[in-house]
Backbone as JSON Lines, residues from 0, in Angstrom:
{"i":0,"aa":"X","n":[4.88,23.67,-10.64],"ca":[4.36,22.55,-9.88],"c":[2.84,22.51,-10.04]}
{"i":1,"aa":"X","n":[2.12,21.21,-10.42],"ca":[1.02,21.19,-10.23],"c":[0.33,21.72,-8.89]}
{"i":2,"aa":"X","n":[-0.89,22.03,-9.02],"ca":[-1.74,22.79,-8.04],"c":[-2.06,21.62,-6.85]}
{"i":3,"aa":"X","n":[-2.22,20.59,-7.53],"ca":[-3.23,19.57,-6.45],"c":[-2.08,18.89,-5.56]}
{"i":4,"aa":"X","n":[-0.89,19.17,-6.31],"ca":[0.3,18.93,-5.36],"c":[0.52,19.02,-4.33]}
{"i":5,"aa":"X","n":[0.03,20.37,-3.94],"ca":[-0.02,20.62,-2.66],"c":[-0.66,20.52,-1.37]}
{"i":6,"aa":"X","n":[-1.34,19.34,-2.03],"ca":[-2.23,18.47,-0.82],"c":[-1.2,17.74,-0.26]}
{"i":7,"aa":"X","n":[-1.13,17.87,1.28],"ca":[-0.06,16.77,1.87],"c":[-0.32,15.29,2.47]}
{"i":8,"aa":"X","n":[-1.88,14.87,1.91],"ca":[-1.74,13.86,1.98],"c":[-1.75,13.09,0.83]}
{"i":9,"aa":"X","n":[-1.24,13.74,-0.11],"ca":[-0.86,12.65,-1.82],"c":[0.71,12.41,-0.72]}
{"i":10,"aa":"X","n":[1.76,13.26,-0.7],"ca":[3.14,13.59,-0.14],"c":[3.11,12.64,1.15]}
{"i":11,"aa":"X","n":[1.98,12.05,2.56],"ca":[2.36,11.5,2.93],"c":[1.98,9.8,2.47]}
{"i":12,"aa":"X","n":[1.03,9.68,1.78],"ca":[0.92,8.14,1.5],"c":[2.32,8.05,0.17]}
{"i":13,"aa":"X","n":[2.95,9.23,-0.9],"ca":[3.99,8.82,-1.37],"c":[5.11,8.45,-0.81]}
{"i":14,"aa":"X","n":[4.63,8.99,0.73],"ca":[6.13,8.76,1.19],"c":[6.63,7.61,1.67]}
{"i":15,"aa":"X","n":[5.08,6.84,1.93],"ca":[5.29,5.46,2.41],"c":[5.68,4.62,2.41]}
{"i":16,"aa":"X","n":[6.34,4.84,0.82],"ca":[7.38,3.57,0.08],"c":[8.61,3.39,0.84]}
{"i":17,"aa":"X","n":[9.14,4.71,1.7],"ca":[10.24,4.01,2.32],"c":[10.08,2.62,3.38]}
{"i":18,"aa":"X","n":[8.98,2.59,3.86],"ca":[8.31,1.83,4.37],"c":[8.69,-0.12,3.74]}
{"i":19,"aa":"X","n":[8.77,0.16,2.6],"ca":[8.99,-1.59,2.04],"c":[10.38,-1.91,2.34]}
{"i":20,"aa":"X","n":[11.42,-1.45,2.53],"ca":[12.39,-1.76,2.52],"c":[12.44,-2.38,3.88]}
{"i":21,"aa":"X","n":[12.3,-1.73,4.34],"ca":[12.29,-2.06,6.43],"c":[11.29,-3.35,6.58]}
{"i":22,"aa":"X","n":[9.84,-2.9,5.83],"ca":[9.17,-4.51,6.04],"c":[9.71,-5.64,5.14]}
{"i":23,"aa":"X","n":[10.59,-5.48,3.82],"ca":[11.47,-6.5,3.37],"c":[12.21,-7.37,4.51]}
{"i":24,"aa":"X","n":[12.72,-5.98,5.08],"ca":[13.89,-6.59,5.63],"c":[13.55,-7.97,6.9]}
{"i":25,"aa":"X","n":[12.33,-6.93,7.52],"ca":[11.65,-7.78,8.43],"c":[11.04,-9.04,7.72]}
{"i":26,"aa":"X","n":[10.77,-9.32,6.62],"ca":[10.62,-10.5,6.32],"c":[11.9,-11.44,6.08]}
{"i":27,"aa":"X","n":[12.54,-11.16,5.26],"ca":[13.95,-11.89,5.5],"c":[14.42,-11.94,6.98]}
{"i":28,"aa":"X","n":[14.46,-11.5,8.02],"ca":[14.94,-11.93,9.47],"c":[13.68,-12.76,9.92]}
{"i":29,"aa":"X","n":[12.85,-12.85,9.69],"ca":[11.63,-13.66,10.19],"c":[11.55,-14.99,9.11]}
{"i":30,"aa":"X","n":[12.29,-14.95,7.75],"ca":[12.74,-16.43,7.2],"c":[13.78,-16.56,7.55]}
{"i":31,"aa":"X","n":[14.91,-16.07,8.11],"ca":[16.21,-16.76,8.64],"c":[15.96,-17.12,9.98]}
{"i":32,"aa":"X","n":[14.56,-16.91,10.89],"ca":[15.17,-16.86,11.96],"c":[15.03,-18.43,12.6]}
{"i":33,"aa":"X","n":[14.27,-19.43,11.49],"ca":[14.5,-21.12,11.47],"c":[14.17,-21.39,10.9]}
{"i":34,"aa":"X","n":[14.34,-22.86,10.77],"ca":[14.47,-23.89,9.87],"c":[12.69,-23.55,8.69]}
{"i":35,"aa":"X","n":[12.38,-23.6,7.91],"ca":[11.08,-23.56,7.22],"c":[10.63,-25.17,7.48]}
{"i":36,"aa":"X","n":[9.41,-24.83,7.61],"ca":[8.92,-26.42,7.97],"c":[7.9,-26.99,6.36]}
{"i":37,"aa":"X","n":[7.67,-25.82,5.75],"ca":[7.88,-26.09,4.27],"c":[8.57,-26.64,3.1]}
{"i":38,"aa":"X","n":[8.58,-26.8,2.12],"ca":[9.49,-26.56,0.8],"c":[9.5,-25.06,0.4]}
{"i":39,"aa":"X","n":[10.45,-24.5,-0.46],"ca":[10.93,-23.56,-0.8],"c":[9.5,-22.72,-1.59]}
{"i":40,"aa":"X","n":[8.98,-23.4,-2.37],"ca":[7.63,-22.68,-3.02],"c":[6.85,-23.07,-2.35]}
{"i":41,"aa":"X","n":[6.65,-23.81,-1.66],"ca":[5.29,-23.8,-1.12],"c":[5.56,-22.63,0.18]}
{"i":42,"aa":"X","n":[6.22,-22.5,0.77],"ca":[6.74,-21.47,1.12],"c":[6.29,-19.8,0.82]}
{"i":43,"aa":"X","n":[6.74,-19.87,-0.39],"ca":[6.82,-18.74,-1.16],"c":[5.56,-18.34,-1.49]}
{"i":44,"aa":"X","n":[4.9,-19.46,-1.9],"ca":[3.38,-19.28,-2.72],"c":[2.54,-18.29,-0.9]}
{"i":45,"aa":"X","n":[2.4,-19.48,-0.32],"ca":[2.11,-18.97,0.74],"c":[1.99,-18.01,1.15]}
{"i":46,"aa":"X","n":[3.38,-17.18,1.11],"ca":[3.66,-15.75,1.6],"c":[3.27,-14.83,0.76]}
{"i":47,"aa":"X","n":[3.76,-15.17,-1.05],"ca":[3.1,-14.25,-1.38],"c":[1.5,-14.28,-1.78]}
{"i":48,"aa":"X","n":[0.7,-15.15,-1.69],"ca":[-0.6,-14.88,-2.23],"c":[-1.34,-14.37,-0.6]}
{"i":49,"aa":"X","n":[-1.04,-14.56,0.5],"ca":[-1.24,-14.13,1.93],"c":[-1.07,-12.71,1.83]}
{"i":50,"aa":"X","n":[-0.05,-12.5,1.34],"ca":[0.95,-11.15,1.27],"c":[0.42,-10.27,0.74]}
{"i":51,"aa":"X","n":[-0.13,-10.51,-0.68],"ca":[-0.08,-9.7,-1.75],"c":[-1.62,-9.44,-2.25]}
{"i":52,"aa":"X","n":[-2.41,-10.37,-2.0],"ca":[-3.63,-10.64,-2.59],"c":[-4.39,-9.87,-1.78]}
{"i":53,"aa":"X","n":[-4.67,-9.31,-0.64],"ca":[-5.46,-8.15,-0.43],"c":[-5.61,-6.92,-0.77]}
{"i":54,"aa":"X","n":[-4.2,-6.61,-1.0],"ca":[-4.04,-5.53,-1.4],"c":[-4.15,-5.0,-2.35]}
{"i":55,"aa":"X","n":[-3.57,-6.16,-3.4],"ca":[-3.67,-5.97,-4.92],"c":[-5.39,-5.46,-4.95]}
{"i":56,"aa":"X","n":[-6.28,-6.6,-4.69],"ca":[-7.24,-6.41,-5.0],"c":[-8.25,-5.51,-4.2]}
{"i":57,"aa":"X","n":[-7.47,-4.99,-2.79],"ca":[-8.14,-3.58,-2.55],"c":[-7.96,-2.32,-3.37]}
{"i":58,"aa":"X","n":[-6.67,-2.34,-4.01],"ca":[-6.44,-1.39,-4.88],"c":[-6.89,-1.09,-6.56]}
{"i":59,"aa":"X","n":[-7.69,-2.49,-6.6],"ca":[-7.61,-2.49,-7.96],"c":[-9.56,-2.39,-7.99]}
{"i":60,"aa":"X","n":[-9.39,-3.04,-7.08],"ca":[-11.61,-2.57,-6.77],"c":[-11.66,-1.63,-5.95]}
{"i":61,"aa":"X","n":[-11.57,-1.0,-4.76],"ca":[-11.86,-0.51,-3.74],"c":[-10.82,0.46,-3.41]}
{"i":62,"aa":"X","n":[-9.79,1.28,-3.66],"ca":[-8.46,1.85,-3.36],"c":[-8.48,2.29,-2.46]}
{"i":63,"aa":"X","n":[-7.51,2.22,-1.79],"ca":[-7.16,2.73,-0.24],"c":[-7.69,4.35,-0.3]}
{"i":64,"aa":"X","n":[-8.53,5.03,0.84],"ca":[-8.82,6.37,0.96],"c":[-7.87,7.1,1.6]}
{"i":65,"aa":"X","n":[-6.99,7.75,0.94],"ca":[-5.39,8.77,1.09],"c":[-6.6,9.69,1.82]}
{"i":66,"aa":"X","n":[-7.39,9.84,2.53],"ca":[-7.65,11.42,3.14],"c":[-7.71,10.42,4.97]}
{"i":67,"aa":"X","n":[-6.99,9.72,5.3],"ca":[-6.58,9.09,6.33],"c":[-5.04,8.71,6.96]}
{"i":68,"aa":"X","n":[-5.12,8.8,8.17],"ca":[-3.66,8.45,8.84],"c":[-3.37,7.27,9.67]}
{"i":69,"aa":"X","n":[-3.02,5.98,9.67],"ca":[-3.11,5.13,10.62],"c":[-4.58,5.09,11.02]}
{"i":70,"aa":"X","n":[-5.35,4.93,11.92],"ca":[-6.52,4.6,12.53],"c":[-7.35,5.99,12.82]}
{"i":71,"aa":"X","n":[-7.04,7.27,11.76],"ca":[-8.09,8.28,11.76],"c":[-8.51,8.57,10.32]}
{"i":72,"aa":"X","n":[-9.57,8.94,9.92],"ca":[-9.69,8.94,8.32],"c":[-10.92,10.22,8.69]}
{"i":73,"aa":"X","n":[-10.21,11.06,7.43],"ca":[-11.7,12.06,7.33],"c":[-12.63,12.09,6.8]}
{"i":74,"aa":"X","n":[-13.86,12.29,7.59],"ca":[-15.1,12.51,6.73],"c":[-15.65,12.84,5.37]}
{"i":75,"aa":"X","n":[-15.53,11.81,4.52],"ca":[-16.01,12.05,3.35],"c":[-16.91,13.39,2.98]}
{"i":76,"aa":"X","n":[-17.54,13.42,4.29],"ca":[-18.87,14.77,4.23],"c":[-17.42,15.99,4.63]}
{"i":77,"aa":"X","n":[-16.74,15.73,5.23],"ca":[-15.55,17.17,5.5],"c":[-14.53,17.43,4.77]}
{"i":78,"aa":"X","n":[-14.47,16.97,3.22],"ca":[-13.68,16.98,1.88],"c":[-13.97,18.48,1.64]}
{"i":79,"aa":"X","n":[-12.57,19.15,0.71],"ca":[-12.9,20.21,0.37],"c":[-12.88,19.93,-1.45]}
{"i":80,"aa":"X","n":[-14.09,20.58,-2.16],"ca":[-13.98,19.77,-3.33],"c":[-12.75,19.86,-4.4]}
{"i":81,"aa":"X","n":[-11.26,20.32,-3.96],"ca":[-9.96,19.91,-4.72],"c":[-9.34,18.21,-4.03]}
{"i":82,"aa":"X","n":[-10.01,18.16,-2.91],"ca":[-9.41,17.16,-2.02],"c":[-10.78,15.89,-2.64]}
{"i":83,"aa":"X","n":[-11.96,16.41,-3.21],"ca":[-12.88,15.59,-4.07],"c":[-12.56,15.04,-5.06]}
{"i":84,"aa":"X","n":[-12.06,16.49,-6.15],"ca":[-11.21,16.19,-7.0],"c":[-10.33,15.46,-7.7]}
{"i":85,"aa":"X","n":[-9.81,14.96,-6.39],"ca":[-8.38,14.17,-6.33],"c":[-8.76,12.89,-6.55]}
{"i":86,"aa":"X","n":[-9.76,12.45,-5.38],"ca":[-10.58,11.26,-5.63],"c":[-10.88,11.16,-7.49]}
{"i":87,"aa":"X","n":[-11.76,12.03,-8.03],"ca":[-11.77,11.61,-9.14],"c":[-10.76,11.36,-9.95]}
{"i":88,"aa":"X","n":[-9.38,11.64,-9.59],"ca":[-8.53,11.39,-10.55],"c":[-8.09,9.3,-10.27]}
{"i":89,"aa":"X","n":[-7.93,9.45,-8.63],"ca":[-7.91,8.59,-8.36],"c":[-8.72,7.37,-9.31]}
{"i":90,"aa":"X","n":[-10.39,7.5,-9.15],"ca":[-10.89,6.94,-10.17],"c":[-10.38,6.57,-11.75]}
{"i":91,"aa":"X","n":[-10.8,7.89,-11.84],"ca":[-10.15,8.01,-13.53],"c":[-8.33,7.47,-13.95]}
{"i":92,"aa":"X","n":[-7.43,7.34,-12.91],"ca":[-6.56,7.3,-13.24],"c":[-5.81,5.36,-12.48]}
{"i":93,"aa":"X","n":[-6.95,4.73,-12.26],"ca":[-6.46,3.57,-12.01],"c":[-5.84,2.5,-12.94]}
{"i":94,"aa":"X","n":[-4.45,2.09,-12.41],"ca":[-3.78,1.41,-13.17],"c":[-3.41,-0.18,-13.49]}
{"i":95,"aa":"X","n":[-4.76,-0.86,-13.22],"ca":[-4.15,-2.24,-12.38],"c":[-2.76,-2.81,-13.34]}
{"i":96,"aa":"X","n":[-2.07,-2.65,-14.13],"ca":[-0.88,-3.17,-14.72],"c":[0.05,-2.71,-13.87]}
{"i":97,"aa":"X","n":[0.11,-1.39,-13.43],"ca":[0.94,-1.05,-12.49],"c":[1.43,-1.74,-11.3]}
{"i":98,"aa":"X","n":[-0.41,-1.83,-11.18],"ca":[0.09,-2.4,-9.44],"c":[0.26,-4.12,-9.75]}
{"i":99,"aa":"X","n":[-0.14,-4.51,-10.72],"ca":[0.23,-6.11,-10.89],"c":[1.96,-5.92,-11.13]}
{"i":100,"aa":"X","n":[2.57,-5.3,-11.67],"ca":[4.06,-4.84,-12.22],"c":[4.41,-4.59,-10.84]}
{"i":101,"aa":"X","n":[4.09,-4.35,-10.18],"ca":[4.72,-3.81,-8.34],"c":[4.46,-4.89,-7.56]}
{"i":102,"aa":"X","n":[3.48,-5.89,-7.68],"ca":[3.42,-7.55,-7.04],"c":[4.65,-8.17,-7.72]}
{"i":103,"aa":"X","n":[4.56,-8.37,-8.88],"ca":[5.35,-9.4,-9.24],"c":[6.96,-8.93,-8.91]}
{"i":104,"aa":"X","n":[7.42,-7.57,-8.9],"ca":[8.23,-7.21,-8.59],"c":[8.4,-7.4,-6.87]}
{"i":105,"aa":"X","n":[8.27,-7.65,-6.32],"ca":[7.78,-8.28,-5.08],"c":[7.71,-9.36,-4.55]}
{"i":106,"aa":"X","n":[7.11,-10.15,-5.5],"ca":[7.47,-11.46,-5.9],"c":[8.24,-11.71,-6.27]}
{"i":107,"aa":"X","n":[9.36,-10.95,-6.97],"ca":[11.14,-11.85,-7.69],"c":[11.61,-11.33,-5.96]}
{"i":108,"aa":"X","n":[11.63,-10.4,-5.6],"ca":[12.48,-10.0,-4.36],"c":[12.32,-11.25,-3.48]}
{"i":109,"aa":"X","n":[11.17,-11.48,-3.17],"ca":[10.63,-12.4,-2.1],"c":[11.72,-13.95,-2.19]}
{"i":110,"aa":"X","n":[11.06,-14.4,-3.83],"ca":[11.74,-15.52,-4.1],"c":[13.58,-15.35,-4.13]}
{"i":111,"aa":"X","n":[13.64,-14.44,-4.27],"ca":[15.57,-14.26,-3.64],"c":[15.72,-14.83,-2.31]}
{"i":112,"aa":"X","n":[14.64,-13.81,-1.07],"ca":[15.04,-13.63,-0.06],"c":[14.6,-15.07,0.29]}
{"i":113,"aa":"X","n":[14.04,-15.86,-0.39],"ca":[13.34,-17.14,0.41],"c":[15.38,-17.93,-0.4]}
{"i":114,"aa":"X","n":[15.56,-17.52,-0.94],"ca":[16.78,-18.72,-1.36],"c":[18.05,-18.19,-0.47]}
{"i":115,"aa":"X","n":[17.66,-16.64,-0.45],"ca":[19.26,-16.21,0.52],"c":[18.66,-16.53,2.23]}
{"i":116,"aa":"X","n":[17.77,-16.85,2.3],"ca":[17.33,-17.02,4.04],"c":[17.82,-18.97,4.22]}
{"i":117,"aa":"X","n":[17.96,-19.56,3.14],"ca":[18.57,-20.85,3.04],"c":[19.68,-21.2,3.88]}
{"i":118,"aa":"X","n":[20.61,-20.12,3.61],"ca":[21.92,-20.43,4.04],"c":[22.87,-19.13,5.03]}
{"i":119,"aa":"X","n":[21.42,-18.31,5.45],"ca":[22.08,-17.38,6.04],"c":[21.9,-17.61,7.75]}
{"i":120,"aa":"X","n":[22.43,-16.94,8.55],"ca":[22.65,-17.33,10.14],"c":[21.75,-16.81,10.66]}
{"i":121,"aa":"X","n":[20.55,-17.06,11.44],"ca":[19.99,-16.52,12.14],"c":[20.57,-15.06,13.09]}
{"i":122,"aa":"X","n":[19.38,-14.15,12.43],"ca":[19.31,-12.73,13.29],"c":[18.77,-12.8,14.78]}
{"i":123,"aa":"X","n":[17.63,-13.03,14.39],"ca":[16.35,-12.63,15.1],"c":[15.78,-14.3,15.54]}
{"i":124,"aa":"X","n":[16.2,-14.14,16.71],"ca":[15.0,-15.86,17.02],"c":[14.04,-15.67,17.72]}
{"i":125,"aa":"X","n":[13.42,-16.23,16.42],"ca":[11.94,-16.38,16.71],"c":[11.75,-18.15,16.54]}
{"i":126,"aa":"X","n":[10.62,-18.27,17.46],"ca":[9.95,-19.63,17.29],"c":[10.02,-19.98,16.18]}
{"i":127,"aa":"X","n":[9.83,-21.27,16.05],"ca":[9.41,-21.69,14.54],"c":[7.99,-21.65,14.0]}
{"i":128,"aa":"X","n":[7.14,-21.41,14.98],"ca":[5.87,-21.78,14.8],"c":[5.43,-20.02,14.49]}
{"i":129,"aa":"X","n":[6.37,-18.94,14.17],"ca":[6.05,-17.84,14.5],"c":[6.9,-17.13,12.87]}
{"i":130,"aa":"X","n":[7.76,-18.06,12.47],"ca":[8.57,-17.63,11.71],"c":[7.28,-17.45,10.17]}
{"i":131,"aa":"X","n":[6.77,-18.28,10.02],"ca":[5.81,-17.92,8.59],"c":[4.68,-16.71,8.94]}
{"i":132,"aa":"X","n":[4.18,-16.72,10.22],"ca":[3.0,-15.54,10.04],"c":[3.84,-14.17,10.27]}
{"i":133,"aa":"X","n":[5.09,-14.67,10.8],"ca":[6.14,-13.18,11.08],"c":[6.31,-12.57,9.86]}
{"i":134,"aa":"X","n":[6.98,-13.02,8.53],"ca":[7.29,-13.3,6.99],"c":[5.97,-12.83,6.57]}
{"i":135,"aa":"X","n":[4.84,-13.12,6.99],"ca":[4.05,-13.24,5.68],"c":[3.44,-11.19,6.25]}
{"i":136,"aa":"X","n":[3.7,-11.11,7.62],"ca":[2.91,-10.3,7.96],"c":[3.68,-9.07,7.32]}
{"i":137,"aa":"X","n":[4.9,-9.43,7.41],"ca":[5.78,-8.14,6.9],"c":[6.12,-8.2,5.45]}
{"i":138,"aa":"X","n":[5.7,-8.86,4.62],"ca":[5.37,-8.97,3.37],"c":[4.17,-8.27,3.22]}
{"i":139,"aa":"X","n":[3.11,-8.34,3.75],"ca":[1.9,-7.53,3.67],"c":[2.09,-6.16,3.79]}
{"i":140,"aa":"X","n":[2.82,-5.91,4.47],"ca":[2.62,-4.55,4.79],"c":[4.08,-3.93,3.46]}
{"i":141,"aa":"X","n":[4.78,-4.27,3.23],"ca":[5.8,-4.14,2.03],"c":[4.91,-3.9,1.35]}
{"i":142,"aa":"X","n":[3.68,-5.06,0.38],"ca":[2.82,-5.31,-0.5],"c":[2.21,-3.66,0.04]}
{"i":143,"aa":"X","n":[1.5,-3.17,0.95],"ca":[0.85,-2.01,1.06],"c":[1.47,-0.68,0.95]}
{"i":144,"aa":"X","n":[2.75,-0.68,1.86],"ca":[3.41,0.44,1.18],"c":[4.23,0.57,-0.06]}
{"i":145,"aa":"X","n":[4.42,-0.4,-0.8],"ca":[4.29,0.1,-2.23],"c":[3.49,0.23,-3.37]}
{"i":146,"aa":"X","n":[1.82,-0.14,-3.09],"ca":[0.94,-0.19,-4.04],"c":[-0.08,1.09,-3.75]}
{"i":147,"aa":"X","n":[0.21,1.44,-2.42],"ca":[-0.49,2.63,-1.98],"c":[0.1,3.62,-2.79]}
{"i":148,"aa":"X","n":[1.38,3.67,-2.53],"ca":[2.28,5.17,-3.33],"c":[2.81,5.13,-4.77]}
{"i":149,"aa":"X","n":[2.42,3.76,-5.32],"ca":[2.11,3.4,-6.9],"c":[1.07,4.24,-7.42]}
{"i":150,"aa":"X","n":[0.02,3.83,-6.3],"ca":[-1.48,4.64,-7.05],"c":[-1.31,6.2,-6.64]}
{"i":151,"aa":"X","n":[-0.69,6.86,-5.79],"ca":[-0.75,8.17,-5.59],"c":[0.52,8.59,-6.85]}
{"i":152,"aa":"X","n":[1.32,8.13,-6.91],"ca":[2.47,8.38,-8.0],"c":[1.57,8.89,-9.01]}
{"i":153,"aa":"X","n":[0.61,7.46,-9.96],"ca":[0.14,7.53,-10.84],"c":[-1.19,9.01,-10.95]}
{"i":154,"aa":"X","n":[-1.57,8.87,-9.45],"ca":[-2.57,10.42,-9.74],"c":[-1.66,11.55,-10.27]}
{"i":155,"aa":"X","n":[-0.41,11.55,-9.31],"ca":[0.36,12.93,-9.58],"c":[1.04,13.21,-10.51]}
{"i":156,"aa":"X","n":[1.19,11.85,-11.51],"ca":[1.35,12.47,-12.9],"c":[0.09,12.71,-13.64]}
{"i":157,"aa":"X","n":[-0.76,12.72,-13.54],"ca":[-1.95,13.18,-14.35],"c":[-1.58,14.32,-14.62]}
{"i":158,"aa":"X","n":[-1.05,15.48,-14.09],"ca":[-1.09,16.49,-14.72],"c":[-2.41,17.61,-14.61]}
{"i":159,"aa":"X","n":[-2.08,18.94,-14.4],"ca":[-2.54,19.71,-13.33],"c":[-3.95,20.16,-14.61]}
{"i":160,"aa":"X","n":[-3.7,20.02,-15.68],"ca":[-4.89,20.49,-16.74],"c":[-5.86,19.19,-16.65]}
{"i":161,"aa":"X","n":[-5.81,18.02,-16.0],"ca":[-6.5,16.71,-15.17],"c":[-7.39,17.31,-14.5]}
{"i":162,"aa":"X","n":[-6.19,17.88,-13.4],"ca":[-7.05,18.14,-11.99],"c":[-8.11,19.31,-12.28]}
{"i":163,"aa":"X","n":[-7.86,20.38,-12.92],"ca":[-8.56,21.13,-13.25],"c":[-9.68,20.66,-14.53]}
{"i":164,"aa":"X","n":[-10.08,19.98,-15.05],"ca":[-11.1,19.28,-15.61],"c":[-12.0,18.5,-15.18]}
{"i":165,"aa":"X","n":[-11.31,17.58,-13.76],"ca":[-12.07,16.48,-12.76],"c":[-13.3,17.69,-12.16]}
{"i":166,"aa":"X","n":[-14.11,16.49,-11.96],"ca":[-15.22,17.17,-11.21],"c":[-15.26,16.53,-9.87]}
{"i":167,"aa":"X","n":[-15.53,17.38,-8.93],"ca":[-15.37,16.51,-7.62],"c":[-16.53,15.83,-7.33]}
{"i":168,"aa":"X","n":[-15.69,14.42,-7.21],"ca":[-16.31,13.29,-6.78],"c":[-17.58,13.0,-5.71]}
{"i":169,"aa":"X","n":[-18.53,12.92,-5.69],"ca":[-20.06,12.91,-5.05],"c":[-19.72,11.9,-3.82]}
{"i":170,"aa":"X","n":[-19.98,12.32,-2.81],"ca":[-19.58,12.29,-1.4],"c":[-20.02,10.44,-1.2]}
{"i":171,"aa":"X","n":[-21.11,10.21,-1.65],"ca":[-21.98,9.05,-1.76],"c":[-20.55,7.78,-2.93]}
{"i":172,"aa":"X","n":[-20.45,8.29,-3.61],"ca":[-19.4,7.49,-4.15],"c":[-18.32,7.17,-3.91]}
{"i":173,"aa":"X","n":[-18.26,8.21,-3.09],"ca":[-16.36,8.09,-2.39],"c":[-16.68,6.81,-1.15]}
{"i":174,"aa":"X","n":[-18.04,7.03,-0.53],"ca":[-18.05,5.99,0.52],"c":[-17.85,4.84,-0.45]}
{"i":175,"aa":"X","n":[-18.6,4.57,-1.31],"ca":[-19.06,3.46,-2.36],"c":[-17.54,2.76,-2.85]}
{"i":176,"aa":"X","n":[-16.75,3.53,-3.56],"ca":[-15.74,3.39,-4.23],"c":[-14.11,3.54,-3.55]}
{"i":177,"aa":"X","n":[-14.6,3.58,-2.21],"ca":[-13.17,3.34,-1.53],"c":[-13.16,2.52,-0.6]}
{"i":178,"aa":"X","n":[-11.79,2.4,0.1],"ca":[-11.79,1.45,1.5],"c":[-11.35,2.68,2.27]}
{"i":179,"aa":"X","n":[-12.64,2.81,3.4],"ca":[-12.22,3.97,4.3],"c":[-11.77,3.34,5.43]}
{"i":180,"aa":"X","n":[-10.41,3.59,6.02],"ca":[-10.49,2.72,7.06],"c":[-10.19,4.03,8.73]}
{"i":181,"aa":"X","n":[-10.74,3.13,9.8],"ca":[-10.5,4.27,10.93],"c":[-11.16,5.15,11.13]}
{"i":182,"aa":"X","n":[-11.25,5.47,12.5],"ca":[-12.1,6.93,13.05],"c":[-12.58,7.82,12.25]}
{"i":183,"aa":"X","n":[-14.02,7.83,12.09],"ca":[-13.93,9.56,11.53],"c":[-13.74,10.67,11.96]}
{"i":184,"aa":"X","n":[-12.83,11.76,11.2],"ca":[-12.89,12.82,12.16],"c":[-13.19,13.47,10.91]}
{"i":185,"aa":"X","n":[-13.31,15.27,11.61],"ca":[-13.79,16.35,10.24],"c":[-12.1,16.75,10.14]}
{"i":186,"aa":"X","n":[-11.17,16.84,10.69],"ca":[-10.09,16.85,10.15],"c":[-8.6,16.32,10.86]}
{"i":187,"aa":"X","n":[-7.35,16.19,9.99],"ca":[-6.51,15.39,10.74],"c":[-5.32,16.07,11.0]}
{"i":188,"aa":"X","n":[-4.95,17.18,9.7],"ca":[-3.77,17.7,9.39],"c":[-4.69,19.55,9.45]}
{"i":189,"aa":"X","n":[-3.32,20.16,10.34],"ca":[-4.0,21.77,9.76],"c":[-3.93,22.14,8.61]}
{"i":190,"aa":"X","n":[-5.06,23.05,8.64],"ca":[-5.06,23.88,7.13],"c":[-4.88,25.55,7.1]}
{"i":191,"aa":"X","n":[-4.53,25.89,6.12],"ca":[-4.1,27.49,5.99],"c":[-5.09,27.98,6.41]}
């Protein structure tokens, strides 16, 4: 097993992908739950460029900072430099084909669920006036947990003769070159 593996926060933002399925789903019950006051693509366009377009392009300029949990993130200054490291691979190992290949894949799902929400029976009633920002919101967050654990995938195949070549990343750049989001703390998870 690679060495840098054993950081557990590559393991919890990979794990996040289970995460799209459940916000799929929540988008399909939030398009069945009435009538669309749209057309079918305009619809669609809607949801996904709402959906998809932050993220894409936080990940592809700015990448989400994996040394955070929900609304706590650690101090760039309280990195240990393998957990720096990582960052540089991060850098060095960005894929935007990937994560455009994980939108559009996202986009065929979507455009299904917008044709099977046509003729299916309401789950969940919701307003109508509630049904597109419901859809679009849980499309967003689908769009995040699978482009987050796209880009951690792609670090963790780099391969451990990577990690041991990276130089850790200069504290000043990591602010520069990421999206830190949430509290700072000096740490979130124990360490040995």
């Amino acid at each position: 097993m690679n060495q840098f593996w054993l950081d557990p926060y590559l393991w919890i933002h990979l794990s996040g992908i289970v995460v799209v399925p459940i916000a799929l789903l929540g988008c399909w019950l939030a398009l069945t739950s009435a009538p669309s006051s749209f057309s079918a693509i305009v619809e669609f366009l809607l949801i996904f460029v709402i959906g998809v377009s932050p993220i894409l392009w936080m990940q592809w300029q700015k990448p989400f900072y994996i040394y955070s949990i929900l609304v706590i993130a650690i101090n760039p200054d309280d990195l240990t430099p393998d957990q720096q490291k990582i960052l540089t691979l991060f850098e060095n190992y960005r894929n935007p084909l990937l994560l455009l290949l994980g939108a559009i894949g996202l986009g065929a799902l979507l455009w299904q669920m917008e044709a099977w929400a046509q003729g299916a029976i309401p789950i969940v009633p919701l307003p109508p006036i509630l049904r597109l920002p419901a859809a679009t919101i849980a499309f967003f967050l689908a769009t995040l947990f699978l482009e987050v654990p796209l880009s951690v995938a792609r670090v963790m195949l780099a391969g451990n003769a990577n990690f041991l070549a990276a130089e850790p990343l200069p504290i000043q750049t990591i602010r520069q070159n990421f999206t830190i989001v949430g509290l700072k703390v000096n740490k979130i998870l124990p360490t040995a």
